[in-house]
C-alpha positions as CSV (number, residue, x, y, z in Angstrom):
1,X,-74.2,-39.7,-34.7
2,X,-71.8,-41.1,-32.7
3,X,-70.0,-42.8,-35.2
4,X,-69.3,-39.4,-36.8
5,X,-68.3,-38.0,-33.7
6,X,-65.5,-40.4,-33.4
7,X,-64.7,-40.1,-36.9
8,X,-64.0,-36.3,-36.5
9,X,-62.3,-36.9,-33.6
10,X,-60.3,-38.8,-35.5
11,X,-59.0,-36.8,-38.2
12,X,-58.4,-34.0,-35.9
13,X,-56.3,-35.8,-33.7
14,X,-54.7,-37.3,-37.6
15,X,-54.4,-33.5,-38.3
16,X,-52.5,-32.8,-35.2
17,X,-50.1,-35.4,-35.4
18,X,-49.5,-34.4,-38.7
19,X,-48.3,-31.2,-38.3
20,X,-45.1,-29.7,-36.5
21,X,-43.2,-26.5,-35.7
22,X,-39.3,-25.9,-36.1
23,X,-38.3,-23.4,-33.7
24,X,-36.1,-20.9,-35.1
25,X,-33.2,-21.6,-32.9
26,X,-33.3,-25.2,-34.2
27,X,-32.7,-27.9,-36.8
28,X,-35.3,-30.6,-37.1
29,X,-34.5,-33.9,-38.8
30,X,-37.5,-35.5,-40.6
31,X,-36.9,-39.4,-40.3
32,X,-38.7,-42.6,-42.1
33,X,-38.2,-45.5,-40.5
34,X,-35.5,-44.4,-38.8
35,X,-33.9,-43.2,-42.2
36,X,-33.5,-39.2,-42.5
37,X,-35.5,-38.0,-45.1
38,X,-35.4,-33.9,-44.9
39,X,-33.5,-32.0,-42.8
40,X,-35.7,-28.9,-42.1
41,X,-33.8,-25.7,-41.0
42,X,-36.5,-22.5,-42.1
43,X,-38.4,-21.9,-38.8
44,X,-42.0,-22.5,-39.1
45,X,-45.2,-24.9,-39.5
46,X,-44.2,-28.1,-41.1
47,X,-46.4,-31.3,-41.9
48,X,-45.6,-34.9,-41.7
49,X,-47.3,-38.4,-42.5
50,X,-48.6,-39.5,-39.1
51,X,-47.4,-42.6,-37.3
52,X,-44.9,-42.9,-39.9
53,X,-42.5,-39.9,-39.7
54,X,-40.4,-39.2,-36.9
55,X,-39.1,-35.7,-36.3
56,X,-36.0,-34.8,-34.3
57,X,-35.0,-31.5,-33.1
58,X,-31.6,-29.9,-32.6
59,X,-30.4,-26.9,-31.4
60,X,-28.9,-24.9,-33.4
61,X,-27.6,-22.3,-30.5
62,X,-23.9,-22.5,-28.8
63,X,-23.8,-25.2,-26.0
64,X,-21.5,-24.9,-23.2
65,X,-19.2,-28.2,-22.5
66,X,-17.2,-28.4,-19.7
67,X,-15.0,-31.1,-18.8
68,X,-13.7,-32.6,-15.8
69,X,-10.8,-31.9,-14.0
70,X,-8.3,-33.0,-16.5
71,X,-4.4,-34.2,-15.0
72,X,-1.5,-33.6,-17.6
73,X,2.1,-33.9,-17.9
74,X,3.9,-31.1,-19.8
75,X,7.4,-31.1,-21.4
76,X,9.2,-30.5,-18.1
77,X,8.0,-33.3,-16.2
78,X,5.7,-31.1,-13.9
79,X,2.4,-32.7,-13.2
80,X,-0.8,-30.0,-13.7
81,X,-4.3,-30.0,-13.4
82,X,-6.1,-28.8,-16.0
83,X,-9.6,-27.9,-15.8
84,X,-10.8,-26.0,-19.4
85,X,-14.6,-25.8,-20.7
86,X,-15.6,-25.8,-24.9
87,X,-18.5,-24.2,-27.1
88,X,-19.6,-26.1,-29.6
89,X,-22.9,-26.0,-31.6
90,X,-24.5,-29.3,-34.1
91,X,-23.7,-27.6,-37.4
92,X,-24.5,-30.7,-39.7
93,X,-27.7,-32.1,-38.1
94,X,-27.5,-35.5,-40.6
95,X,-23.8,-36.2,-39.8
96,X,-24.3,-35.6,-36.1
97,X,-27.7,-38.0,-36.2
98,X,-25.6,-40.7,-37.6
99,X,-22.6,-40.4,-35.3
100,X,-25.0,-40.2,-31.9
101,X,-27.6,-42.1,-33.0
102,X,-31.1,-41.6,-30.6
103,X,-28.6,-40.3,-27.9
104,X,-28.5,-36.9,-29.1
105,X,-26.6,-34.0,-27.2
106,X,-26.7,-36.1,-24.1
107,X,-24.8,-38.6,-26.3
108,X,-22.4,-36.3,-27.8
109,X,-21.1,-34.6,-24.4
110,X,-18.8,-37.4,-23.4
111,X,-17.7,-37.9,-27.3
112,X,-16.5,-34.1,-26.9
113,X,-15.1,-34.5,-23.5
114,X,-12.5,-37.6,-24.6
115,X,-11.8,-35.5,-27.7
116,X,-10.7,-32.2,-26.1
117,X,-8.7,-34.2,-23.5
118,X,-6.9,-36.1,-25.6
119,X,-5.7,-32.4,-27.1
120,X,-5.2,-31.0,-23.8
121,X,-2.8,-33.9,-23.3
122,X,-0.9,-33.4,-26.9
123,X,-1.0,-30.0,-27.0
124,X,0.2,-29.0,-23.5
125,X,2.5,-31.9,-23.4
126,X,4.9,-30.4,-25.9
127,X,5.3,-27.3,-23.8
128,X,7.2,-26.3,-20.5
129,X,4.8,-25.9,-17.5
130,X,5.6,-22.1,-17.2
131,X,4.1,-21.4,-20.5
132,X,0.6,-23.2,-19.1
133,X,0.7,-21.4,-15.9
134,X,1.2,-18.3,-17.5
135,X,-1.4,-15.3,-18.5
136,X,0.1,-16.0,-22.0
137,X,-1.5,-19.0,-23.2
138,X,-3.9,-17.6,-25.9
139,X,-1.9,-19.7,-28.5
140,X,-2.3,-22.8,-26.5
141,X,-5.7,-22.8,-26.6
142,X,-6.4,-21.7,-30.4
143,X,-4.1,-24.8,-31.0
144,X,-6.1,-26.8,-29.0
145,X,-9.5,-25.6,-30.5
146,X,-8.8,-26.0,-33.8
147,X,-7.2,-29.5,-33.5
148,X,-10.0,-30.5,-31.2
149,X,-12.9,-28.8,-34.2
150,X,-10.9,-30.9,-36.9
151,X,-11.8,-34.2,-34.9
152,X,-15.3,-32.8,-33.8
153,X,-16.4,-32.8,-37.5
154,X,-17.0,-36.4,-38.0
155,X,-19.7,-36.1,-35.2
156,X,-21.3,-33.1,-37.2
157,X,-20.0,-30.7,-34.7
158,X,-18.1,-27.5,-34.7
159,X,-15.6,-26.0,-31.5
160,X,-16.3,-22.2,-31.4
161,X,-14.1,-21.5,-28.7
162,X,-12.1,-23.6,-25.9
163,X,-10.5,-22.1,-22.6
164,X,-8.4,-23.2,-20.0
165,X,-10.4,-21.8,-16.9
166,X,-7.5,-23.3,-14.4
167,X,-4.0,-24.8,-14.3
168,X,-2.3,-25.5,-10.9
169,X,0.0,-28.0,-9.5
170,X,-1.5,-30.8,-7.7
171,X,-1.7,-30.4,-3.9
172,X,1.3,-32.3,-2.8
173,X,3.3,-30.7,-5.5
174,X,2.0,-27.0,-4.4
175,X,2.5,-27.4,-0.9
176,X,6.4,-28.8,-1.6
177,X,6.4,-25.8,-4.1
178,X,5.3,-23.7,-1.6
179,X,7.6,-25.0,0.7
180,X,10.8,-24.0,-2.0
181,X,9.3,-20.6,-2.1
182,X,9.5,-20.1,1.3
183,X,12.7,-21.5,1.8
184,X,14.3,-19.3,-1.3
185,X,12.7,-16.3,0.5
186,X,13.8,-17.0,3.9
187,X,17.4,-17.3,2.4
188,X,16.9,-14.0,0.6
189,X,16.1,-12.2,3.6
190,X,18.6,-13.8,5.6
191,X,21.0,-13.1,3.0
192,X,19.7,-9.1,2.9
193,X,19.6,-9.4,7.0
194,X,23.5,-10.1,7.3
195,X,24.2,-7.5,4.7
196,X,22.1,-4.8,6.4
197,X,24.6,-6.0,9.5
198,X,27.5,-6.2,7.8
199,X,26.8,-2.4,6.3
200,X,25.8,-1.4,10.0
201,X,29.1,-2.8,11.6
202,X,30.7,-0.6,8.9
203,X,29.4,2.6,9.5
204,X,29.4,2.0,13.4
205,X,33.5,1.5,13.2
206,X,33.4,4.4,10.8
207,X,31.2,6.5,13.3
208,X,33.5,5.7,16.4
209,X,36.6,6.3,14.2
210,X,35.3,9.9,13.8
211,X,34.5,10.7,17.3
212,X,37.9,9.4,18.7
213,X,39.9,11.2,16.1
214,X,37.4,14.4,16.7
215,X,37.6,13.6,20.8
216,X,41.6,13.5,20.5
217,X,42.1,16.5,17.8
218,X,39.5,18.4,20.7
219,X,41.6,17.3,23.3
220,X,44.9,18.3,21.6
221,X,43.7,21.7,20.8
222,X,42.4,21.8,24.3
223,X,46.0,21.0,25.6
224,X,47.6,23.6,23.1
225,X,45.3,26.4,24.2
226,X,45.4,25.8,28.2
227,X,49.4,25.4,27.5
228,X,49.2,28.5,25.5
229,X,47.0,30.0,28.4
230,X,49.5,28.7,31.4
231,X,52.4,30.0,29.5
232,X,50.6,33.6,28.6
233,X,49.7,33.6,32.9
234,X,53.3,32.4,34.0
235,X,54.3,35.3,31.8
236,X,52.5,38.1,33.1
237,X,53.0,36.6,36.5
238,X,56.5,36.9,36.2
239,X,56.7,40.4,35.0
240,X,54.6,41.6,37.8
241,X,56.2,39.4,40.0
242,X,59.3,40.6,38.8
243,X,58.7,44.7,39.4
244,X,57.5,44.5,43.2
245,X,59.1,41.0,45.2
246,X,57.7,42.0,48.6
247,X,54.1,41.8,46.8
248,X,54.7,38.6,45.5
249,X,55.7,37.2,49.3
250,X,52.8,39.0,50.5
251,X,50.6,36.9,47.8
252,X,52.4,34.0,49.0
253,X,51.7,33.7,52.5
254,X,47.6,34.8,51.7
255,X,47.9,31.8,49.6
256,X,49.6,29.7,52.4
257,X,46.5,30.9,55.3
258,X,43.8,30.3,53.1
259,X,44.9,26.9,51.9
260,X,46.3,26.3,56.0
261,X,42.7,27.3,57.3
262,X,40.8,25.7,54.8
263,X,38.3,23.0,55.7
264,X,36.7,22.2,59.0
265,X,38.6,18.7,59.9
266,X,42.0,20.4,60.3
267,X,44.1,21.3,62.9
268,X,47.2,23.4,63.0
269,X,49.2,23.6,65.8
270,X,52.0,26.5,65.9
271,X,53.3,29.2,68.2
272,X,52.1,32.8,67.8
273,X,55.3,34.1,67.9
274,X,56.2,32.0,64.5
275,X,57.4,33.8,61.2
276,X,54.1,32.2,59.8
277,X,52.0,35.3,61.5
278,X,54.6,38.1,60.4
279,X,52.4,39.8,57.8
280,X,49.1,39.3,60.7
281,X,51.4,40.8,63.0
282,X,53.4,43.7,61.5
283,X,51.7,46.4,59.1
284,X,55.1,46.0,56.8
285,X,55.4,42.8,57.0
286,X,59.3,42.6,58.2
């Protein structure tokens, strides 16, 4: 009895290890001694001679592959640092088993890696760093996929896609770069600074240019219209002068007391009986 027990313990435990499931989002090598034997793509249950077979599994989806921080030199001399990232998928499971051996994807990541820097290197090397540090670089990068997927097929492998996520000077040459940029800028404003003076100098001679030829013309004007004025009063003075003499002595010596009794620090010292009084003192005046 309990010899049959362990005999059907046995065969199921044979039974299990002889059978297998391929995912459908992989590729599973059947191996024989270490030999591949069937490569087994169709999803589902598969069997396999116990002890003896070995199955490995691959998968089949995109895998993500992104590389170190990656210093170049372009055409111009300019040192950059690179940092990009692949996609690549196993699309010959056999080919891809031979080149990695038992390390598998593990195995193949650094493989990648020293491929797609060594076209970062030639690709961005032939090119002025402007045109890496650009928006514009969608050309660089199909160059460098499909030179990078031509190398990547003795592995087994294919390069969907490869992006440059980041290209910037290295710190020492961004912060002198930086510097430049400030200095330019500084210079530009001075430059802009001196003109806005230069251009306010201008307008400020042209300003008091304009109110010393408007003061004077003012002032000229002014002169010809109180000369015009003094000549019009000495005129009519005159003629009214002229028609009655004893008014215009009578006018006269008003003038002379007002401007003699004017202001309270004088003194004026005369005799009453002086002509000075003879219009105060006679109702003619004679």
């Amino acid at each position: 009895m309990q010899a049959s027990l362990f005999v059907l313990i046995a065969l199921v435990f044979a039974a299990m290890q002889a059978i297998y499931i391929v995912d459908e989002r992989e590729t599973a090598l059947r191996l024989w001694f270490g030999e591949v034997t069937a490569e087994i793509r169709d999803p589902g249950l598969n069997f396999k001679v116990p002890f003896f077979h070995e199955i490995v599994k691959y998968d089949d989806r995109i895998l993500p592959l992104d590389t170190r921080k990656l210093e170049v030199t372009p055409a111009d001399g300019r040192r950059l640092e690179v940092d990009a990232f692949a996609r690549w998928r196993v699309a010959d499971a056999k080919q891809f088993r031979r080149a990695v051996g038992a390390s598998s994807i593990a195995g193949a990541a650094p493989r990648l890696e020293r491929i797609l820097n060594a076209e970062l290197r030639e690709v961005l090397g032939k090119v002025n760093s402007g045109v890496v540090l650009s928006a514009d670089r969608v050309v660089l990068m199909n160059q460098i996929r499909d030179q990078a997927r031509n190398q990547a097929l003795s592995l087994g492998v294919e390069i969907i896609d490869v992006r440059i996520k980041r290209a910037d000077l290295p710190k020492q040459n961004l912060e002198a770069t930086f510097e430049r940029m400030r200095a330019e800028r500084q210079r530009l404003a001075a430059d802009e600074i001196a003109r806005g003076n230069e251009a306010a100098q201008r307008l400020r001679a042209t300003a008091d240019r304009t109110v010393v030829e408007t003061v004077s013309e003012a002032r000229k004007q002014a002169q010809i219209i109180r000369g015009e004025a003094d000549a019009r009063r000495n005129a009519i003075l005159a003629e009214a002068l002229g028609r009655d003499a004893e008014f215009y002595a009578f006018l006269r010596s008003l003038e002379a007391y007002e401007k003699s009794l004017t202001g309270g620090n004088s003194s004026l010292v005369i005799t009453p009986d002086s002509e000075f009084f003879d219009y105060l003192k006679s109702d003619t005046g004679r």
